[in-house]
C-alpha positions, 0 to 999 in steps of 0.5 A: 139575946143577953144584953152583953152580946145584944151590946157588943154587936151593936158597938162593932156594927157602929163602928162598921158604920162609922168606917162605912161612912167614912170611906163612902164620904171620901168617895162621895167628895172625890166624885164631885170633885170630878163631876162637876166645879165646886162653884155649882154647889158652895159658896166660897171655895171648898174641896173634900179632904184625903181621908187617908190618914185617919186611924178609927179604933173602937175600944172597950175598957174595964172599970179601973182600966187605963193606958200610960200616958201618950201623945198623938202626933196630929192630934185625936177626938175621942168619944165616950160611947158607953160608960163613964171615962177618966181623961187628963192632959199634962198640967191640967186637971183629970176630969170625968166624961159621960157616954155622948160627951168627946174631947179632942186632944191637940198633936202632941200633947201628952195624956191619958183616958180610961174608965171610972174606978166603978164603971166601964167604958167604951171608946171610939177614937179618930186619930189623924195620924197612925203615930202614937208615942207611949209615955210612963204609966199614969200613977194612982195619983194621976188617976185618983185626981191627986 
């Protein structure tokens, strides 16, 4: 199997899994929920959260790539899967992220990320909310750091 398809099916079962895993622990807290009091099994008090509004995208960017500037109403955490990413927020610096490292971006903060000039990267985004405002394209001055 060439490594490219070998990569892309592992990347599409991961996120089957991982939207697998999601709706399973959903499900999981709600039938706790109903079978049994929160006090047999935490100390404290806790209770399972609706799910139903994360958005899971899984995205693969060429080298150079990259979307406008856009702001997340409530927020994302953002995954570098594979590759090297650019990301910035407004007023702050862009910086370089490696496969493995996240970064979460608060609601409504404006921001880009996208690949390396050199090398591709691939995404795997939790959004908290279905609502993303798209902004201007980011500049090559934006993206060269400058």
């Amino acid at each position: 199997m060439k490594a490219s398809v070998l990569r892309s099916a592992t990347t599409v079962g991961m996120a089957c899994f991982v939207a697998a895993s999601i709706l399973s622990v959903e499900r999981i807290a709600r039938a706790q929920q109903q079978a049994g009091s929160d006090a047999d099994r935490f100390t404290g008090a806790s209770r399972a959260l609706e799910l139903d509004a994360l958005r899971l995208s899984h995205r693969w960017y060429e080298a150079g790539a990259r979307p406008a500037w856009h702001r997340h109403i409530d927020g994302q955490l953002l995954f570098v899967e594979e590759g090297r990413a650019r990301i910035q927020k407004r007023g702050e610096p862009m910086r370089e992220m490696n496969a493995g490292e996240s970064d979460y971006t608060p609601p409504n903060v404006d921001h880009w990320h996208g690949a390396t000039p050199d090398v591709d990267f691939t995404q795997v985004a939790v959004g908290f909310s279905e609502t993303t405002e798209w902004l201007e394209k980011v500049t090559d001055e934006e993206y060269n750091g400058r």
